[in-house]
MITITI-664756 format. One record per residue (C-alpha): x, y, z; residue in three letters. Coordinates in nm, 3 decimals, always signed. Example, Ala and Ser with C-alpha at 12.3 -4.5 7.8 and 13.67 -1.06 7.14 Angstrom:
2
px / py / pz / resn
+1.230 / -0.450 / +0.780 / ALA
+1.367 / -0.106 / +0.714 / SER
//
This chain:
432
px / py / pz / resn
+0.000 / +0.000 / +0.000 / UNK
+0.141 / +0.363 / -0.086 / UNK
+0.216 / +0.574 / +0.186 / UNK
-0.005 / +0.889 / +0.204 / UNK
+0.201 / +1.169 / +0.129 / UNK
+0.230 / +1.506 / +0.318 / UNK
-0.017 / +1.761 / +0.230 / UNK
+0.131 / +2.057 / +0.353 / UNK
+0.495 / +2.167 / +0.333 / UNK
+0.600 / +2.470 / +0.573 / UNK
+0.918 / +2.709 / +0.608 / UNK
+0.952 / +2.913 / +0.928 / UNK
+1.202 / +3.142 / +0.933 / UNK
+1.272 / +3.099 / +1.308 / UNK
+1.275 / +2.770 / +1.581 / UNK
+0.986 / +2.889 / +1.822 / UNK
+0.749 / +3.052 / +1.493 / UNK
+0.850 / +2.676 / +1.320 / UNK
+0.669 / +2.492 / +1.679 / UNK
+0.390 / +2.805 / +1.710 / UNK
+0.274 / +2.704 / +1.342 / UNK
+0.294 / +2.364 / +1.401 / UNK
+0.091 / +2.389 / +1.711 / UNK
-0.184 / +2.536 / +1.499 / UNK
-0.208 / +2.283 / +1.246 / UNK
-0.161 / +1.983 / +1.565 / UNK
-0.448 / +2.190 / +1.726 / UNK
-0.670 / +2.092 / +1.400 / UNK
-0.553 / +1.761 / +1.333 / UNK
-0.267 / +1.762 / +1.118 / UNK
-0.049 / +1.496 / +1.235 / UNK
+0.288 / +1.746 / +1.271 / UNK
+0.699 / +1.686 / +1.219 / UNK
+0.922 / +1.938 / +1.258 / UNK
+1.276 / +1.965 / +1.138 / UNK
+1.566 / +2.102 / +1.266 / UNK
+1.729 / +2.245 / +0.942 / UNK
+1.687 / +2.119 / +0.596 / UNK
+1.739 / +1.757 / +0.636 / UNK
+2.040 / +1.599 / +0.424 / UNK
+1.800 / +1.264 / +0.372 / UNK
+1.506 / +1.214 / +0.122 / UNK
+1.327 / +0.943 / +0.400 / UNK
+0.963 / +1.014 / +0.336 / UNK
+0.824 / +1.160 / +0.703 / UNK
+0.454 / +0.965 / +0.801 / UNK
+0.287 / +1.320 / +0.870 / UNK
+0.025 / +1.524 / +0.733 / UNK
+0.240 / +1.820 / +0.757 / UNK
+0.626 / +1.886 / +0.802 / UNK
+0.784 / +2.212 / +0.906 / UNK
+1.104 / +2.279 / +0.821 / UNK
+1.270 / +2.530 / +1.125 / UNK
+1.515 / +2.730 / +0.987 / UNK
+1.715 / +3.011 / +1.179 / UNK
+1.730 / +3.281 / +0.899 / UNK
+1.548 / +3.594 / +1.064 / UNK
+1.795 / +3.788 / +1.078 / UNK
+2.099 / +3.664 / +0.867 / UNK
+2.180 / +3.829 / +0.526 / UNK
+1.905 / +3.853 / +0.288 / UNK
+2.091 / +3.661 / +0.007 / UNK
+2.212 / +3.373 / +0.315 / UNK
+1.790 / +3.355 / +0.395 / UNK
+1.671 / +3.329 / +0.066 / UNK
+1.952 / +3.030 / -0.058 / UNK
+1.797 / +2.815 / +0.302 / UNK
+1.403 / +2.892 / +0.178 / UNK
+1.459 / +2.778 / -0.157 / UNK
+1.689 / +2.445 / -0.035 / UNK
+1.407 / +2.410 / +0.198 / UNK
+1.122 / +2.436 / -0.062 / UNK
+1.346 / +2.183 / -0.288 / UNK
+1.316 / +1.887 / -0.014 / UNK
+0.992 / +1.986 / +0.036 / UNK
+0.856 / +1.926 / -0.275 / UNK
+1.055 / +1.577 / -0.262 / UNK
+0.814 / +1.489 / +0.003 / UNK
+0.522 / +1.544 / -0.224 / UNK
+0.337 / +1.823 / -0.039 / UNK
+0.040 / +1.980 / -0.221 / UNK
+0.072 / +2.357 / -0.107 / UNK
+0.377 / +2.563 / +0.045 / UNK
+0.348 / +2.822 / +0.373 / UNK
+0.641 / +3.041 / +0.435 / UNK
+0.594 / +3.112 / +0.816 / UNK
+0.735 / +3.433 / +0.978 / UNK
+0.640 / +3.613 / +1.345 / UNK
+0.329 / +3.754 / +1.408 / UNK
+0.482 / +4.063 / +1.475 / UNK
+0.544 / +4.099 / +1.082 / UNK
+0.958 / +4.150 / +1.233 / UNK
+1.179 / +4.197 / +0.979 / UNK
+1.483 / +4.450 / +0.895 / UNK
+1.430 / +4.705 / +0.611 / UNK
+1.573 / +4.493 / +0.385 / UNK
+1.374 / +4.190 / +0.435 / UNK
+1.376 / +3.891 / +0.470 / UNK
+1.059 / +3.808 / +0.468 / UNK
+0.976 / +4.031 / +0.105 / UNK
+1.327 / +3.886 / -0.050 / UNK
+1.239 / +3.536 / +0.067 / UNK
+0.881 / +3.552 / -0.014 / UNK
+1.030 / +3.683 / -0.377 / UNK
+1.235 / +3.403 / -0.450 / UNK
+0.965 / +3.130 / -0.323 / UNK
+0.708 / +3.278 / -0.584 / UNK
+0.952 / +3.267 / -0.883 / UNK
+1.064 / +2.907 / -0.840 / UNK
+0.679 / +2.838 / -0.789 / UNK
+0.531 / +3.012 / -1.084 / UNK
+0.842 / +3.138 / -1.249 / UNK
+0.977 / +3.537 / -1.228 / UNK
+0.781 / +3.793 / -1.151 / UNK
+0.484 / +3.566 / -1.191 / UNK
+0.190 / +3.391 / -0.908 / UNK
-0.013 / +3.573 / -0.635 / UNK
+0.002 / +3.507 / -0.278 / UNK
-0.104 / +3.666 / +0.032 / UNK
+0.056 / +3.869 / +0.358 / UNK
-0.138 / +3.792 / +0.708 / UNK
+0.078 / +3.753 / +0.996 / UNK
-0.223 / +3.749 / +1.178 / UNK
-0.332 / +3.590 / +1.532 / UNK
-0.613 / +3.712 / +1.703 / UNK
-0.593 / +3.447 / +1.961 / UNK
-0.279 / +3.593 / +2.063 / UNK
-0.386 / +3.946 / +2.017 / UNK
-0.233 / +4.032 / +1.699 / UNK
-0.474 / +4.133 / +1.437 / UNK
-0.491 / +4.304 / +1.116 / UNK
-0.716 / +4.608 / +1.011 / UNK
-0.697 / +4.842 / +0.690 / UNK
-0.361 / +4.707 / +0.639 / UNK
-0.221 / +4.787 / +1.008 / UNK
-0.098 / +4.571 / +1.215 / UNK
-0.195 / +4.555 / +1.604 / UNK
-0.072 / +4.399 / +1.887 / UNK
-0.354 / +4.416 / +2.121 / UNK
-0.511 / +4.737 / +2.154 / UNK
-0.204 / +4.941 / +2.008 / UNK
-0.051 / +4.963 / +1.681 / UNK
+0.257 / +4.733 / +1.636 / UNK
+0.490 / +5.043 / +1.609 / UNK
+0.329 / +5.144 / +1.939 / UNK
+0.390 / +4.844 / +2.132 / UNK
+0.713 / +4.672 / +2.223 / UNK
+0.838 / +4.576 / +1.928 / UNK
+0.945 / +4.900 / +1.858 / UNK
+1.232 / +4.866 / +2.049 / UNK
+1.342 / +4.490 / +1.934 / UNK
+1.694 / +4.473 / +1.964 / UNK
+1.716 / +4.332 / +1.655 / UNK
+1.447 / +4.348 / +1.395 / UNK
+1.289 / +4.720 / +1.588 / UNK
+0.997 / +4.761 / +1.407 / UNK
+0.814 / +5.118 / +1.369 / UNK
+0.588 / +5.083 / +1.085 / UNK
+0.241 / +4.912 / +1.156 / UNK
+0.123 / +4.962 / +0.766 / UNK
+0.194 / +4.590 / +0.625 / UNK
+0.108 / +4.713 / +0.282 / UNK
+0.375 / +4.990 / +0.327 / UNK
+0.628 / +4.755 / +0.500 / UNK
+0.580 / +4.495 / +0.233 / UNK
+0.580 / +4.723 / -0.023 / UNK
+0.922 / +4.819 / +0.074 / UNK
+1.071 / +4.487 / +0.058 / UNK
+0.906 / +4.358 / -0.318 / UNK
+0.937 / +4.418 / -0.658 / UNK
+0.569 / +4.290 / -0.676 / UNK
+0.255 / +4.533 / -0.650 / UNK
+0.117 / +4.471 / -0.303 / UNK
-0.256 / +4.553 / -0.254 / UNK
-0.517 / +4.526 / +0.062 / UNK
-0.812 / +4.312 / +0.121 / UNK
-1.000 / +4.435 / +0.409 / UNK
-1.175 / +4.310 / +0.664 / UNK
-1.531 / +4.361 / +0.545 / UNK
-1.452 / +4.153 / +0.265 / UNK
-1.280 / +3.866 / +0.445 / UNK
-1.629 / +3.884 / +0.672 / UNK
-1.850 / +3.815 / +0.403 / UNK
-1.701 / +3.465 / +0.324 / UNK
-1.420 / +3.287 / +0.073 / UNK
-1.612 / +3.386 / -0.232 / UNK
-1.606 / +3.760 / -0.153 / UNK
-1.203 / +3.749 / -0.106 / UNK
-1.133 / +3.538 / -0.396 / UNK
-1.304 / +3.784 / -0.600 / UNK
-1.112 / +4.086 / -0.428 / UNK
-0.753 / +3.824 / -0.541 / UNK
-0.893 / +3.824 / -0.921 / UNK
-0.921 / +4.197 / -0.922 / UNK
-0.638 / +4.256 / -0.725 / UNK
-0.438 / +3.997 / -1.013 / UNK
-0.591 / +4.221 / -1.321 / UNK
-0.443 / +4.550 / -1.104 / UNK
-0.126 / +4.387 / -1.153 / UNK
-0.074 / +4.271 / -0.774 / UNK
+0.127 / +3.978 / -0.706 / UNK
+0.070 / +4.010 / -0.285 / UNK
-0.185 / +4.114 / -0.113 / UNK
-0.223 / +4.192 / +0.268 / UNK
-0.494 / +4.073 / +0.450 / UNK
-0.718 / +4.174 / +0.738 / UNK
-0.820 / +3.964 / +1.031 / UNK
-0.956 / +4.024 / +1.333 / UNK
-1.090 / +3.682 / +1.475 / UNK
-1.078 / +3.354 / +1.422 / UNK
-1.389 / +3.349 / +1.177 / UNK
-1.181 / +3.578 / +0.976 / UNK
-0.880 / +3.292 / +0.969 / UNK
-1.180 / +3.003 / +0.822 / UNK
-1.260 / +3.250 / +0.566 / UNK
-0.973 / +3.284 / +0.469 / UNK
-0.846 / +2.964 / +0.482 / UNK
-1.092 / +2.792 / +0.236 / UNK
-1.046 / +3.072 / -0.036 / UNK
-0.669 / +2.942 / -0.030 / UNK
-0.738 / +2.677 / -0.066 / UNK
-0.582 / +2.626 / -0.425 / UNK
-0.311 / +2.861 / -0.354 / UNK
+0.049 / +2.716 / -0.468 / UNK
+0.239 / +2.940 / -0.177 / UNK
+0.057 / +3.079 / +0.161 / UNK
+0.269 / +3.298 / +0.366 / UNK
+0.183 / +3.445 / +0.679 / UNK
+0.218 / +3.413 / +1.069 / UNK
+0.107 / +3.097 / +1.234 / UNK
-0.248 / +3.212 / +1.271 / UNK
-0.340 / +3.154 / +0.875 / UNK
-0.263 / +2.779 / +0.980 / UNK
-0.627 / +2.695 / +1.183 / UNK
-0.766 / +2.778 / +0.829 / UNK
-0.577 / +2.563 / +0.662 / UNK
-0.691 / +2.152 / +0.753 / UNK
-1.047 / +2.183 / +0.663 / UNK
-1.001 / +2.200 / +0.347 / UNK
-0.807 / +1.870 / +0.319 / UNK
-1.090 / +1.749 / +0.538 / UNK
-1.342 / +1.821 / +0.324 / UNK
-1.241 / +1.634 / +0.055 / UNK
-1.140 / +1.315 / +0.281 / UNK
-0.769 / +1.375 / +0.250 / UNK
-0.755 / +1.407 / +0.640 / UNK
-0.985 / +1.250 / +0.929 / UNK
-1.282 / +1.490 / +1.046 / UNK
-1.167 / +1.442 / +1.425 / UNK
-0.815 / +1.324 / +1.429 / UNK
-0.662 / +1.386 / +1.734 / UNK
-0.252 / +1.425 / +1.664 / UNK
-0.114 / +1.582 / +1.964 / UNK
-0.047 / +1.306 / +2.222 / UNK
+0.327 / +1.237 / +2.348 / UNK
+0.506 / +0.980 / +2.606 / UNK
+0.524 / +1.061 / +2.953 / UNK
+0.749 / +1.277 / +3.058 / UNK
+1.006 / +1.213 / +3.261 / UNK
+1.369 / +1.375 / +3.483 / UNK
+1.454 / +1.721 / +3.575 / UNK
+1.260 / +2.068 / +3.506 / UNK
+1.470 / +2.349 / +3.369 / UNK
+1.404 / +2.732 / +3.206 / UNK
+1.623 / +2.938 / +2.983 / UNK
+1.527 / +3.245 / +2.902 / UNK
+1.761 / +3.514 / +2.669 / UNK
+1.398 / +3.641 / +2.538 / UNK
+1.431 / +4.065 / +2.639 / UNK
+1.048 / +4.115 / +2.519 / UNK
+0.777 / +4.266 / +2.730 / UNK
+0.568 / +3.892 / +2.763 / UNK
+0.893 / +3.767 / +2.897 / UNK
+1.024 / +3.994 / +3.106 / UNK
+0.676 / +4.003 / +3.274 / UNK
+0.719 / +3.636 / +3.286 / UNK
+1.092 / +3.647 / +3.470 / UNK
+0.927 / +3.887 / +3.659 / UNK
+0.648 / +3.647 / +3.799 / UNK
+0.894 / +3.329 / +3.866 / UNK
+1.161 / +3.577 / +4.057 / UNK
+0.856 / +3.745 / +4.267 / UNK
+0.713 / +3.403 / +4.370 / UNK
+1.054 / +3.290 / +4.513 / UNK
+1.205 / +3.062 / +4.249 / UNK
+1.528 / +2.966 / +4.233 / UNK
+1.667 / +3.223 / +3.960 / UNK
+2.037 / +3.238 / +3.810 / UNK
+2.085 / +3.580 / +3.660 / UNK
+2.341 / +3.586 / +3.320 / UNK
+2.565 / +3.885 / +3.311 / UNK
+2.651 / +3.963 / +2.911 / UNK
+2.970 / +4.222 / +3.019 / UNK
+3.082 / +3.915 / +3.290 / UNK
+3.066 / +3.699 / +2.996 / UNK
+3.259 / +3.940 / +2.759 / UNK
+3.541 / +3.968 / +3.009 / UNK
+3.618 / +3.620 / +3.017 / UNK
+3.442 / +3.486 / +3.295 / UNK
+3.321 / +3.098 / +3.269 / UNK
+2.959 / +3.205 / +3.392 / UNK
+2.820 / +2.882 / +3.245 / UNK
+3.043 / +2.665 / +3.479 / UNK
+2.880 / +2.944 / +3.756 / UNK
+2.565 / +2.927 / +3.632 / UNK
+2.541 / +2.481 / +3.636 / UNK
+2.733 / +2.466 / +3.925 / UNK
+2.452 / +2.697 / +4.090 / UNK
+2.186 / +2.462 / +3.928 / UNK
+2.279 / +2.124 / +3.988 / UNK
+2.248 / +2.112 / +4.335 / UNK
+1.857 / +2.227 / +4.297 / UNK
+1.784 / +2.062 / +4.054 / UNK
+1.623 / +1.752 / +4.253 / UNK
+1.444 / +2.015 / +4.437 / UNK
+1.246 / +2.139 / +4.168 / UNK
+1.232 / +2.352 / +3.865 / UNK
+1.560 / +2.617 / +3.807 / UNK
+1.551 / +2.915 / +3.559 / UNK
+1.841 / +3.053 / +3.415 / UNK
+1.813 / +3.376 / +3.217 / UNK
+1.972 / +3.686 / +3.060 / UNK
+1.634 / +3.856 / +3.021 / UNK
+1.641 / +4.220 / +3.048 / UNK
+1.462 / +4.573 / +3.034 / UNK
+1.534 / +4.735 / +2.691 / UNK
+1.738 / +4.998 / +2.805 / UNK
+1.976 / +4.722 / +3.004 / UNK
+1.985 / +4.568 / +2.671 / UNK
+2.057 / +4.892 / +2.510 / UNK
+2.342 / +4.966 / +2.774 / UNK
+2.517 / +4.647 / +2.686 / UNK
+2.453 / +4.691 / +2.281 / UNK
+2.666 / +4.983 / +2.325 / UNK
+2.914 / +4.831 / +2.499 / UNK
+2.970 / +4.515 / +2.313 / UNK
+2.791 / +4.591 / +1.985 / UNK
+2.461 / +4.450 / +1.878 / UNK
+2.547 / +4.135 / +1.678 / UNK
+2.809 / +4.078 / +1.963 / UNK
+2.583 / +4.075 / +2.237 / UNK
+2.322 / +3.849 / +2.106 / UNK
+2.604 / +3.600 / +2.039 / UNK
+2.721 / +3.565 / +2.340 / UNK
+2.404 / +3.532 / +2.473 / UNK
+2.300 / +3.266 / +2.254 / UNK
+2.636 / +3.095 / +2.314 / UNK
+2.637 / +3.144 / +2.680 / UNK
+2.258 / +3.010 / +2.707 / UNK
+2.292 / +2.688 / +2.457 / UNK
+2.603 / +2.594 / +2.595 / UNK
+2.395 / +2.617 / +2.965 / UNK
+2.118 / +2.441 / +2.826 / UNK
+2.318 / +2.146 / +2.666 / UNK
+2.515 / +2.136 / +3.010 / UNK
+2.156 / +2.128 / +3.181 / UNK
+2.026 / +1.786 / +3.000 / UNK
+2.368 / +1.598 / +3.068 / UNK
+2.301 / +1.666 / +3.403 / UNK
+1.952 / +1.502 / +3.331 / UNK
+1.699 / +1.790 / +3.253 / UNK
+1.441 / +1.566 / +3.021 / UNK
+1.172 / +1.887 / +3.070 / UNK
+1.321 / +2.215 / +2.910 / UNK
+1.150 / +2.557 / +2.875 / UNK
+1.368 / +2.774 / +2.640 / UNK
+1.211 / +3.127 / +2.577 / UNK
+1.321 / +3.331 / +2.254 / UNK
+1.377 / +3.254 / +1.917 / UNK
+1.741 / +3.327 / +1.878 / UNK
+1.787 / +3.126 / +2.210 / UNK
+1.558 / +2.869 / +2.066 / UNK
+1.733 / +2.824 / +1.767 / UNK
+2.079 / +2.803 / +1.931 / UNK
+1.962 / +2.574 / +2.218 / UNK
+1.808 / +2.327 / +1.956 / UNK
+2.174 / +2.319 / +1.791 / UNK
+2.353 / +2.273 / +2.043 / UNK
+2.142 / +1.956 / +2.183 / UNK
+2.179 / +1.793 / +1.838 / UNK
+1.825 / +1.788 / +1.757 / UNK
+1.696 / +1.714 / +1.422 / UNK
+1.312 / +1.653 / +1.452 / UNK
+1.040 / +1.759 / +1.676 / UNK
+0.737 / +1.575 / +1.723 / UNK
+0.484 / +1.819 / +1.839 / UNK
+0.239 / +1.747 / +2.119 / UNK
-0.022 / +1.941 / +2.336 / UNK
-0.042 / +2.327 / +2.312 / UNK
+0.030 / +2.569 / +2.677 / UNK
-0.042 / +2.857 / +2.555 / UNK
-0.160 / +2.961 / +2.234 / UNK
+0.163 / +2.906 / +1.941 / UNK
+0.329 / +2.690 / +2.207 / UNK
+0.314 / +2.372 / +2.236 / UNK
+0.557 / +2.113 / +2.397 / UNK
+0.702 / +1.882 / +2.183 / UNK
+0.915 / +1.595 / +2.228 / UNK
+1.253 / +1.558 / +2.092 / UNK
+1.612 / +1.280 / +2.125 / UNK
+1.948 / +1.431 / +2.165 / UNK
+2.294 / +1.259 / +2.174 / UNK
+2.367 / +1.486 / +2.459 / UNK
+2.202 / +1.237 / +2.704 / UNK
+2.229 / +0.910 / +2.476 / UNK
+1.890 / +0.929 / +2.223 / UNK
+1.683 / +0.996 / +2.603 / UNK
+1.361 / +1.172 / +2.477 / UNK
+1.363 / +1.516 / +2.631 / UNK
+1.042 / +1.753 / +2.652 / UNK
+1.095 / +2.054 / +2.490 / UNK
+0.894 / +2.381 / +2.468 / UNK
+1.065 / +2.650 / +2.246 / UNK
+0.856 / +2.937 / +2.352 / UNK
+0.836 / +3.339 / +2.135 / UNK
+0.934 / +3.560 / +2.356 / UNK
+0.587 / +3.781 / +2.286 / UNK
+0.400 / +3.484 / +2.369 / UNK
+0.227 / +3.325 / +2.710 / UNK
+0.083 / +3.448 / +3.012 / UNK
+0.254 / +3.541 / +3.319 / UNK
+0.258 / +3.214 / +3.486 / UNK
+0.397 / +3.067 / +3.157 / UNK
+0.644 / +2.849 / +3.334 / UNK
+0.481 / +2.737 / +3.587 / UNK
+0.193 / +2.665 / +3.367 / UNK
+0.415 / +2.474 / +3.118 / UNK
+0.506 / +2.185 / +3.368 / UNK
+0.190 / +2.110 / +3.505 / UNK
+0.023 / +2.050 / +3.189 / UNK
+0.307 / +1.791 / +3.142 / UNK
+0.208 / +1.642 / +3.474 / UNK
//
């Protein structure tokens, strides 16, 4: 009997967006793989969809488009019917891309050069971001409003997709709005055609609820490439189900038992996780602070920072972080440079991390999607298998690392916009 091939074939531009879409599409029963990099291997994967994490937010535009198309390449070797190029819901991107440059090069080797239509819509209004006349909110402000506008790497101060995207694309991009995404997939496929015979080759699209997503979904349902934010993705399954390509109530988010030690790293500086530090360090937690300038002067903080750990480790769960206020972050930038900084953070915290599960962490929190994507290297990982979500875009997943002999470690790579307050706390009970 032939194997059932993937349906859907996914590119996320960053570790935690790669487990936040793939939480989505788990969430309406898309039996989910993740990958850790392109793989070198043409194995078929037994999964509705894969998702292929790569780390190219913020590298050279030229560096993230070569990894999308290599990416799209396998892909297609897997026999998946439509493509999604995932990026954050916060739209985050440097004036020179990537996500226009990357979203360029998908469409030509898809329709061929300056050819195709697809759509913009980070959207996620179950984790307050949502989309109206073309502007992008996070909550009740505009996007250049809220936190994001101080990013220390990808600030962003423009909350006009259209204008942003515009910027970053040789292609027209035009608007569909949200009264025409309300009255159902007809009404916005017949905004696409007349957006097409304007000459557009993207258009942005309002949402503001989760209706708006199942609209939107079904009238792309024939569309070669999809990109947007994670959100796009609960639109997404029905229509395989409702042509029998995918089980009306399959239920694909159930993992083993977890099992060993309990451990956080954090190098997330957003608002969402700095309120989170905030809660573990007011409730009494154990709580290892990591000084970037101690680091830079030579000091072997990670042999501080496990030798602090191990001993509490049996005692419940430790959290080790170089979360900060933006202007601490700022402070140090200045000091050590911006690309500088975030290395050795990522270095620092990976390194930590990878010295955490030899010590026999099998439960790991990481926060932040440069930490993410670091941490993930470092333990060796090269597939995720996604399980329940804890918060809306994260879910845990379960992973094996030759850092502690194939042992199947719980992981959670968590945005650092995303998850309440008691986020940590929160995380290991659910695994309980």
């Amino acid at each position: 009997m032939t194997r059932p091939r993937p349906l859907l074939g996914c590119i996320a531009d960053d570790f935690t967006g790669a487990t936040d879409l793939a939480n989505n599409l788990v969430r309406s029963g898309m039996r989910t793989v993740q990958t850790i990099g392109v793989p070198t291997d043409t194995q078929a994967i037994d999964a509705d969809a894969i998702v292929v994490a790569l780390k190219s937010r913020t590298i050279a535009a030229k560096d993230a488009i070569a990894q999308s198309l290599q990416a799209y390449a396998w892909l297609k070797t897997q026999g998946v019917e439509q493509i999604y190029f995932k990026y954050c819901s916060t739209f985050d991107s440097t004036p020179e891309g990537n996500i226009g440059p990357v979203t360029e090069a998908l469409m030509d080797a898809i329709h061929g050069k300056d050819q195709g239509f697809t759509i913009v819509c980070p959207a996620f209004p179950e984790n307050n971001r949502t989309i109206f006349k073309g502007h992008l909110f996070v909550g009740d402000m505009l996007l250049s409003d809220s936190g994001m506008r101080n990013h220390p790497l990808t600030p962003m101060t423009d909350a006009n997709l259209v204008r942003v995207m515009q910027s970053q694309t040789k292609r027209k991009v035009g608007l569909v709005e949200q009264s025409c995404v309300a009255a159902g997939p007809d009404a916005i496929r017949a905004r696409f055609k007349a957006l097409q015979a304007e000459g557009a080759g993207v258009a942005v699209i309002d949402a503001v609820s989760n209706q708006d997503l199942m609209h939107m979904g079904q009238a792309l349902a024939d569309m070669p490439l999809v990109t947007a934010g994670s959100g796009v993705a609960i639109g997404l399954p029905q229509n395989w189900k409702a042509r029998g390509a995918l089980a009306a109530n399959a239920k694909a988010d159930t993992l083993a038992a977890a099992s060993g030690y309990q451990a956080v790293v954090s190098g997330s500086c957003s608002v969402a996780t700095n309120a989170q530090v905030l809660h573990w360090r007011q409730r009494g937690k154990p709580a290892f602070a990591i000084d970037p300038l101690a680091v830079a002067s030579g000091t072997n903080v990670v042999s501080q920072a496990l030798d602090w750990a191990k001993p509490l480790l049996a005692q419940g769960t430790v959290l080790i972080y170089a979360t900060a206020e933006p202007n601490a972050v700022k402070a140090i930038q200045s000091q050590l440079g911006v690309a500088q900084a975030g290395e050795l953070v990522e270095h620092t915290l990976s390194t930590i991390a990878k010295g955490l599960v030899h010590a026999g962490v099998r439960q790991l929190v990481v926060a932040g999607g440069e930490t993410s994507g670091a941490v993930v290297q470092a333990l060796g990982v090269e597939r995720m298998v996604i399980g329940p979500q804890i918060d809306p875009g994260v879910p845990w997943t379960s992973v094996t690392s030759p850092v502690c002999n194939g042992d199947t470690v719980h992981v959670t790579l968590k945005s650092g916009n995303f998850g309440t307050n008691d986020f940590f706390e929160k995380s290991f009970t659910l695994l309980k």
